[in-house]
Backbone as CSV, one residue per row, in Angstrom:
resi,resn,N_x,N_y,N_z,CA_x,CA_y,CA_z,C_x,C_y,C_z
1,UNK,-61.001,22.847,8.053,-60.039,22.067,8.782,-59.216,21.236,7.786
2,UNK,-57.858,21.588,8.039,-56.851,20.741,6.866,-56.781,19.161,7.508
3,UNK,-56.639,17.743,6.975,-56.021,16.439,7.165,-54.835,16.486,7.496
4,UNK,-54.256,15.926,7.855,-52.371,15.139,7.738,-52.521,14.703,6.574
5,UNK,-51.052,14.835,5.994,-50.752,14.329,5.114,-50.441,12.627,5.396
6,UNK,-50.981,11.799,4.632,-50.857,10.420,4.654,-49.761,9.998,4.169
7,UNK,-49.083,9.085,4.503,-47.824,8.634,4.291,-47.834,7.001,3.843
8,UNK,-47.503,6.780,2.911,-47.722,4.888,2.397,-45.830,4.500,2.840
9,UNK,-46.291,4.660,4.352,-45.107,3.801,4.904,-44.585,2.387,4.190
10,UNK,-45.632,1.595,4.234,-44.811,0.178,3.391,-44.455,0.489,2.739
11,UNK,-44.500,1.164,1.433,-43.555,1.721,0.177,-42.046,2.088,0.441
12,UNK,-42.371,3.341,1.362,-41.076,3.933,1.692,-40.064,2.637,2.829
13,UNK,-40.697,2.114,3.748,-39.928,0.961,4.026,-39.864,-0.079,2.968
14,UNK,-40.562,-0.181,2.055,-39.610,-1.180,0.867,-38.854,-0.872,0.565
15,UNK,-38.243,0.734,0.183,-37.421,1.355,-0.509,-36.026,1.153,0.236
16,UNK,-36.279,1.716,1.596,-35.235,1.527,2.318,-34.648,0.383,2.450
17,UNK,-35.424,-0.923,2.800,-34.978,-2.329,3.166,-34.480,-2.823,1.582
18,UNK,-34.560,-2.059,0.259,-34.261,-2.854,-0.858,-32.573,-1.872,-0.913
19,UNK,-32.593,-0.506,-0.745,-31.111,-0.065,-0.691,-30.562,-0.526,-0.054
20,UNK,-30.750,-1.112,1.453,-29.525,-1.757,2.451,-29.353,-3.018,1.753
21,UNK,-30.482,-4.242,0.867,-30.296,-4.948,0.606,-28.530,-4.507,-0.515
22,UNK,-29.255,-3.500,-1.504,-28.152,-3.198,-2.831,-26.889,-2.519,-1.884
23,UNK,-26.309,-1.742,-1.042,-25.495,-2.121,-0.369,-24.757,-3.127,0.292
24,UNK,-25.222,-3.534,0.433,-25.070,-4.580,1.326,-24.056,-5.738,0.316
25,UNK,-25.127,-6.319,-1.082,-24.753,-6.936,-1.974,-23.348,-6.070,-2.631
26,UNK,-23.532,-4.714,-3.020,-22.195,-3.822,-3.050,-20.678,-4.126,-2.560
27,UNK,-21.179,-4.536,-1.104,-20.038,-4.669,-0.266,-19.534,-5.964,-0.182
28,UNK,-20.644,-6.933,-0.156,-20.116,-7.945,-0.139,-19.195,-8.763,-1.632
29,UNK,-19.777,-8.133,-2.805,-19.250,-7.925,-4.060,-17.803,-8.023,-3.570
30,UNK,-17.559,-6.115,-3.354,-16.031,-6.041,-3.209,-15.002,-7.287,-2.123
31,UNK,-16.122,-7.352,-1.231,-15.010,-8.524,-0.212,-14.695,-9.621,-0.970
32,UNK,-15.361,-9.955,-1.716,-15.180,-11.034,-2.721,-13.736,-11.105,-3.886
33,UNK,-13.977,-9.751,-4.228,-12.818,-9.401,-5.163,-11.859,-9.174,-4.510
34,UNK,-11.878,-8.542,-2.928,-10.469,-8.821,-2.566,-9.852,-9.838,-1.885
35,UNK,-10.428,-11.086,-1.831,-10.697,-12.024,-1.675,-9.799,-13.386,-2.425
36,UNK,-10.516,-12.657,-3.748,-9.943,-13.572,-5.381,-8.625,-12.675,-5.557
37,UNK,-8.187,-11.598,-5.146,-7.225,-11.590,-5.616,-5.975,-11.992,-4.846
38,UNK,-6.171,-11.999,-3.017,-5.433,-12.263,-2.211,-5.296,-14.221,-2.632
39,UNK,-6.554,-14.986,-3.261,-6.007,-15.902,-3.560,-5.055,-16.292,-4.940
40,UNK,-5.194,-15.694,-5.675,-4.264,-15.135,-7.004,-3.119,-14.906,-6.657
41,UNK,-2.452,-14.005,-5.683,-1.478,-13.868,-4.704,-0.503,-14.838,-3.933
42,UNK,-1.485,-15.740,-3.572,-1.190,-16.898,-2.514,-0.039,-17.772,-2.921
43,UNK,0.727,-17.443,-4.415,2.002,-17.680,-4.720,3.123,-17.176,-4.217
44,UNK,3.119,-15.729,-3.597,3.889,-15.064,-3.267,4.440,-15.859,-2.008
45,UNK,6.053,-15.716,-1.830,6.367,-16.167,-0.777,6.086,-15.513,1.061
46,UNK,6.405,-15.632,1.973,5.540,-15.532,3.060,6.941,-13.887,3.000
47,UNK,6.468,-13.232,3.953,7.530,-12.033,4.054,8.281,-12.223,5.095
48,UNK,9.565,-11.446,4.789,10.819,-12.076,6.177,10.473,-11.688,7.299
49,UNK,11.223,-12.244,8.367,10.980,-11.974,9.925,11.734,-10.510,9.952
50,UNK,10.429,-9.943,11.106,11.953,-8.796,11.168,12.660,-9.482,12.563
51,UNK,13.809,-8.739,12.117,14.801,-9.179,13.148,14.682,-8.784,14.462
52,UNK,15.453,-9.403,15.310,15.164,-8.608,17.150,16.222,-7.327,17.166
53,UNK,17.134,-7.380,16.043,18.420,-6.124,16.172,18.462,-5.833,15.113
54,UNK,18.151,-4.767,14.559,18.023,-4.203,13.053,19.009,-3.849,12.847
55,UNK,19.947,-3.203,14.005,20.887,-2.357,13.536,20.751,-0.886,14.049
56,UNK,21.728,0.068,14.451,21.705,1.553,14.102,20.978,2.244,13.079
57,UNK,20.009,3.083,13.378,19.082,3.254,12.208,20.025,4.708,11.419
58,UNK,20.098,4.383,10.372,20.437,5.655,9.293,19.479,6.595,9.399
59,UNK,18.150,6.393,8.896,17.001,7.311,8.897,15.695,6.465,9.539
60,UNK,15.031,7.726,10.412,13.960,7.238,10.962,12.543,8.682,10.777
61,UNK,11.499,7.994,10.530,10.410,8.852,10.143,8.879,8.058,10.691
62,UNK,7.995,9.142,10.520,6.329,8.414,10.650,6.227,9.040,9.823
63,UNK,4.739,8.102,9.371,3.849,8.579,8.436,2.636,7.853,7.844
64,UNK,2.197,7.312,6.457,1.092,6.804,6.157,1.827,5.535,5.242
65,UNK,1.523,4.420,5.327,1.975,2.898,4.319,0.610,2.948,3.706
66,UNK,0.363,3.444,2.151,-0.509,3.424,1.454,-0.523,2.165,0.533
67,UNK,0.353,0.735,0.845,-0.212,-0.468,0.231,0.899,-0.332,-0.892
68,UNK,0.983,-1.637,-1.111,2.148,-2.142,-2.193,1.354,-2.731,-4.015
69,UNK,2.517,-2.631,-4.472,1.831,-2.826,-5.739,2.757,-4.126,-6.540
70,UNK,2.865,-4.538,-7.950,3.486,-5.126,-8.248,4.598,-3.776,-9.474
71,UNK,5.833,-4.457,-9.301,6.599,-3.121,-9.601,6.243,-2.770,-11.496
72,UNK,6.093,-1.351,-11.266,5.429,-0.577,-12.733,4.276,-0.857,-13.201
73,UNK,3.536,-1.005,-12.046,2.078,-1.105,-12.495,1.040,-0.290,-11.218
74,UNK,1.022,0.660,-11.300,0.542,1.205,-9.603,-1.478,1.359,-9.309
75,UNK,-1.490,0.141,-10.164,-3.052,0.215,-10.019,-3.179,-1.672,-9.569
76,UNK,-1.813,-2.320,-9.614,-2.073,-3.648,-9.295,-1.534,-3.802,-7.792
77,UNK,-2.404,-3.896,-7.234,-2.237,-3.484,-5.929,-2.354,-5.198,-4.992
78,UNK,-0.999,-5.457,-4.252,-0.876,-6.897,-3.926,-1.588,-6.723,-2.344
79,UNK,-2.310,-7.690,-2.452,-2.876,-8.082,-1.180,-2.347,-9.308,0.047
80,UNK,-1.883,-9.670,-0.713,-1.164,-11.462,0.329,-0.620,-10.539,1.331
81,UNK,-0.600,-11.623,2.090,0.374,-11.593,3.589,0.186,-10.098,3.836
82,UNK,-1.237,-9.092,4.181,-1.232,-7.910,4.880,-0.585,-6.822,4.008
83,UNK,0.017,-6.862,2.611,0.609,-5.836,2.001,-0.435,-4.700,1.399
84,UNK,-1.740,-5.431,1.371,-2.655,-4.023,0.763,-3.507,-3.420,1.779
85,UNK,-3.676,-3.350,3.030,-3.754,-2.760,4.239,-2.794,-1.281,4.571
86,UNK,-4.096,-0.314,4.340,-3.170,1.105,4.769,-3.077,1.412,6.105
87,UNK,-2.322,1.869,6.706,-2.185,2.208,8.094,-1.071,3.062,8.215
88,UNK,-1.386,3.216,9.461,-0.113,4.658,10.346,1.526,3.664,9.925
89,UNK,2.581,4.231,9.563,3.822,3.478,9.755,5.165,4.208,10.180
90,UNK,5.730,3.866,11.017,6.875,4.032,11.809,8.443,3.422,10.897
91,UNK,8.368,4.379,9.952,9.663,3.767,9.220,11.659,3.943,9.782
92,UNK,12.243,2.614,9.412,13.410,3.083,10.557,14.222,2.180,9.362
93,UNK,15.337,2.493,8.697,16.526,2.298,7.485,17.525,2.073,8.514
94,UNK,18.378,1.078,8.283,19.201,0.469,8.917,20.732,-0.094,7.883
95,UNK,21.430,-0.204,7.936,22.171,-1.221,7.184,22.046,-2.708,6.585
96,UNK,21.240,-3.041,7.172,20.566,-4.635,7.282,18.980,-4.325,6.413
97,UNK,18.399,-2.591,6.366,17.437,-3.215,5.632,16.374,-2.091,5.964
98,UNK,14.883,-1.820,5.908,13.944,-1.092,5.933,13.044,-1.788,6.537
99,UNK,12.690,-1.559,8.160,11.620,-1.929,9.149,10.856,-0.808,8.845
100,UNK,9.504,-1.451,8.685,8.365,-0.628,8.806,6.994,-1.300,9.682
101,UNK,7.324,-0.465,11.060,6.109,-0.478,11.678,4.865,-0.400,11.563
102,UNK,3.905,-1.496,11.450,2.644,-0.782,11.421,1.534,-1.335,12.338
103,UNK,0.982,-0.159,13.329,0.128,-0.480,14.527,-1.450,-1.201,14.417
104,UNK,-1.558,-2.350,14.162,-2.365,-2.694,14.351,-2.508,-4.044,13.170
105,UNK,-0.880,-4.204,12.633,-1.226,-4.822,11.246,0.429,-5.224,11.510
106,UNK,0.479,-6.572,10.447,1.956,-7.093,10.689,3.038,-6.118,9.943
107,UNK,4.262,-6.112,11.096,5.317,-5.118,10.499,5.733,-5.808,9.176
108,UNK,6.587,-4.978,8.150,7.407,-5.068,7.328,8.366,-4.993,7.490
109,UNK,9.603,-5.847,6.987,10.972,-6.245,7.283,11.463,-6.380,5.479
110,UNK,12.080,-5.253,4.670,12.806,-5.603,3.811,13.930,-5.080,3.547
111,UNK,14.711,-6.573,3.784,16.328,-6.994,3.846,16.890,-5.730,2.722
112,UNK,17.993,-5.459,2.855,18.916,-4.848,2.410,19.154,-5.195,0.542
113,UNK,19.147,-6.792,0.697,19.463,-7.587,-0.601,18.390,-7.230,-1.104
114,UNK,17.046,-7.177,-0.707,15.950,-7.332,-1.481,14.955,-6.055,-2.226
115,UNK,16.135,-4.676,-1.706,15.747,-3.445,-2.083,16.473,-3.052,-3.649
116,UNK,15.711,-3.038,-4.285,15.977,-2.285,-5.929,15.802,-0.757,-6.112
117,UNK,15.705,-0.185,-5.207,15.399,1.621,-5.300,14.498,2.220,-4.258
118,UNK,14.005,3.353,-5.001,13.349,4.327,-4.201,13.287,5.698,-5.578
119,UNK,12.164,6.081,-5.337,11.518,7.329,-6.022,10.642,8.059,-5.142
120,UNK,10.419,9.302,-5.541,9.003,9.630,-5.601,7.835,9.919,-6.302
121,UNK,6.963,9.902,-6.475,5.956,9.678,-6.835,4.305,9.558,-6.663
122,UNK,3.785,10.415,-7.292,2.384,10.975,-6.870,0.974,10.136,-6.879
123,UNK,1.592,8.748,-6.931,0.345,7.586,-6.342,0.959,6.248,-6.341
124,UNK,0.037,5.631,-5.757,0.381,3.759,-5.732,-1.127,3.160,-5.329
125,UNK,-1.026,2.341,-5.562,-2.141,1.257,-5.411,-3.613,2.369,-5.622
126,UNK,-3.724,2.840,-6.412,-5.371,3.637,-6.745,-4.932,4.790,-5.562
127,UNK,-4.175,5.020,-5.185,-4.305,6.350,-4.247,-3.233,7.584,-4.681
128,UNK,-3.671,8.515,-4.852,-3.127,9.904,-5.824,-2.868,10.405,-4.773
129,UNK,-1.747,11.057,-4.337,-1.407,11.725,-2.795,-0.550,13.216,-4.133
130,UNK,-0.761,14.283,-3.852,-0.757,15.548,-4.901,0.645,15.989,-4.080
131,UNK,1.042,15.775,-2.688,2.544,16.090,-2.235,2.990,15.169,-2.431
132,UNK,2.623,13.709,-3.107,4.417,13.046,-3.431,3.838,11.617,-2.156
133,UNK,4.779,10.575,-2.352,4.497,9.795,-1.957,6.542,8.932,-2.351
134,UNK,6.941,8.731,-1.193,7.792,7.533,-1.354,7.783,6.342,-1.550
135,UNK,8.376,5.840,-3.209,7.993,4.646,-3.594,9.386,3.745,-3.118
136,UNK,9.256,2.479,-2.464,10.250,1.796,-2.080,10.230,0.256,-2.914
137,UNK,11.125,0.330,-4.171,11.177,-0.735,-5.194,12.019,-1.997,-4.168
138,UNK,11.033,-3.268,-4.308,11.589,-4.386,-3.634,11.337,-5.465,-3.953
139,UNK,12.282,-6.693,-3.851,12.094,-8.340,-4.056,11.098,-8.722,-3.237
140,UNK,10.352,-9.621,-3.735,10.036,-10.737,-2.761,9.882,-11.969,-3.379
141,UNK,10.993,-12.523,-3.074,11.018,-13.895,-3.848,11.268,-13.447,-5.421
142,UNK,10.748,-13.753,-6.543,11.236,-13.709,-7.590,10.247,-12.134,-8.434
143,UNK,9.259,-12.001,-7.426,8.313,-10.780,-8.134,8.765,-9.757,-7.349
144,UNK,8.722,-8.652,-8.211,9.284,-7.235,-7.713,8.100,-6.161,-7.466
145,UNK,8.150,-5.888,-6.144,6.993,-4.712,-5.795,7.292,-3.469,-5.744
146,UNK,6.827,-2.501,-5.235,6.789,-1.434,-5.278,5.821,-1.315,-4.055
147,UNK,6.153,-0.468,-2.770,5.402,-0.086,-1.415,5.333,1.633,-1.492
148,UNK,4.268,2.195,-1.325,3.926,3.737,-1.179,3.884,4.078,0.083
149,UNK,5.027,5.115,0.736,4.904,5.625,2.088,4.469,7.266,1.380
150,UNK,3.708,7.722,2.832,3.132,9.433,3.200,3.931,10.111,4.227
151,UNK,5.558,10.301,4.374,5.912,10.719,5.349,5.170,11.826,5.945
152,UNK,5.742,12.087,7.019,4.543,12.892,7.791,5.519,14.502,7.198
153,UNK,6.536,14.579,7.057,7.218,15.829,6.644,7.577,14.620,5.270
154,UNK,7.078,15.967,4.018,7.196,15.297,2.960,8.796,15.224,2.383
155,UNK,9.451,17.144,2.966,10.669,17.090,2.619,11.562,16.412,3.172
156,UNK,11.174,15.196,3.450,11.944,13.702,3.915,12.457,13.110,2.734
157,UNK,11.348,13.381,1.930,11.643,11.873,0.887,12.524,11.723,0.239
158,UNK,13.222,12.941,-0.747,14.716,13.231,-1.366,15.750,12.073,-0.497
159,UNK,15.296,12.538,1.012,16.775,12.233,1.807,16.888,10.815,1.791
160,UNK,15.570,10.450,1.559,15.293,8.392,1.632,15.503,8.074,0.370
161,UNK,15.236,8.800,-0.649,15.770,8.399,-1.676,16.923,8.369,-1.965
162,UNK,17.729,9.267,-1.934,18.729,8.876,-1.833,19.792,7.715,-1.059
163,UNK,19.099,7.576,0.013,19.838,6.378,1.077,19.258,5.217,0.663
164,UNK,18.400,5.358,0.421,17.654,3.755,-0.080,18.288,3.371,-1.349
165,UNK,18.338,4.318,-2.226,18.997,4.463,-3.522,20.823,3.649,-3.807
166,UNK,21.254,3.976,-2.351,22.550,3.724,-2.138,22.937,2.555,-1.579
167,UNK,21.638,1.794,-0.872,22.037,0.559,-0.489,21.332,-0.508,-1.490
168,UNK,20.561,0.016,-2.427,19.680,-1.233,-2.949,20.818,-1.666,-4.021
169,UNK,19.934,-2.853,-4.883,20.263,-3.586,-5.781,19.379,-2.921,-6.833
170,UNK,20.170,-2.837,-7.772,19.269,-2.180,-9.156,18.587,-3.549,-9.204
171,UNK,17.362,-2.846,-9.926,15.977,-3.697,-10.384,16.599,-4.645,-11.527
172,UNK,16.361,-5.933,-11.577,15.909,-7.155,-12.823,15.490,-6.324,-13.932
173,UNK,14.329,-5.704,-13.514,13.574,-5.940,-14.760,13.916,-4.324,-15.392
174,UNK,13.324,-4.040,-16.186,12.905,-2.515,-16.828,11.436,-2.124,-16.539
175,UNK,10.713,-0.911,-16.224,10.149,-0.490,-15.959,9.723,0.703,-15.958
176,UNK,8.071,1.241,-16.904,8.284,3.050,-16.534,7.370,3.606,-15.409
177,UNK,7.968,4.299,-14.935,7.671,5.514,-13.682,6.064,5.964,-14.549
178,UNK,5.192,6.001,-13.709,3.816,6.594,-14.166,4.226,8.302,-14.575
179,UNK,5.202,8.698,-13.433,4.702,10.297,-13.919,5.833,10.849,-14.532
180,UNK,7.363,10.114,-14.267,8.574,10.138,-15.544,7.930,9.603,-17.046
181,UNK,7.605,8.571,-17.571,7.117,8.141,-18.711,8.524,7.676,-19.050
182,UNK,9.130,7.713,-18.792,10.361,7.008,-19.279,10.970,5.695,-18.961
183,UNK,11.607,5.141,-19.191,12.405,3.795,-18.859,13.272,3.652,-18.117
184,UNK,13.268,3.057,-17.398,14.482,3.090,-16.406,14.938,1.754,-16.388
């Protein structure tokens, strides 16, 4: 006649209750860091209202708002006022400026004056998108960002680049493109 195999449960429940502990500490780690950096941030000025009348929209699209960065650096990824929050976005170009919807998170409203360009480009804020990603170069207050959209049809983006291209204000500063390497 064979036994059961015996099992030293307390062990294996130490094991378990010490990984949720090291998770746990994991996570709360990162909330921390994004935390310190949204207070690092807390210089940035507040972002504009969007307006109740935008205007006749030039171009309108959906797609993915993969989080803003500070401009030519696409791994410094700004957190203040809801900008490093990815979500679904409802983008709509106007004369007055670039509304961007986003469901569940405060819209984006940037003014006409406060746009320096548009590219594309195959990441922003730590996220590598391999079809391309629309980068939308912008003021806020005296620091210049950079916002990553995922249109939902990618062969959009040319057409925003170009229109965005045509109403902005060239950039202050100088800056290189991660996947140009060059200066612009």
């Amino acid at each position: 006649m064979e036994k059961a195999k015996v099992h030293d449960w307390p062990t294996h429940i130490g094991w378990i209750v010490g990984l949720l502990i090291l998770v746990a500490l994991v996570y709360w780690l990162m909330r921390q860091g994004w935390n310190w950096r949204r207070t690092l941030q807390s210089d940035l000025p507040d972002l504009p209202a969007v307006p109740a009348e935008a205007g006749p929209p030039i171009l309108e699209s959906s797609g993915r708002y993969h989080g803003s960065t500070t401009a030519g650096n696409w791994l410094d990824r700004v957190v203040a006022h809801g900008l490093g929050t990815r979500s679904l976005a409802e983008l709509t170009l106007t004369e007055r400026g670039l509304k961007v919807e986003r469901p569940g998170d405060r819209d984006l409203w940037i003014p006409v004056e406060a746009l320096t360009g548009a590219r594309t480009d195959s990441g922003i804020a730590g996220k590598v998108v391999p079809s391309g990603l629309l980068v939308v170069g912008w003021r806020l207050g005296e620091q210049e960002l950079e916002s990553g959209f995922r249109l939902d049809r990618p062969e959009q983006h040319a057409a925003w680049v170009t229109a965005l291209d045509g109403l902005a204000d060239p950039p202050t500063a100088t800056r290189t493109t991660k996947t140009e390497g060059v200066t612009r």
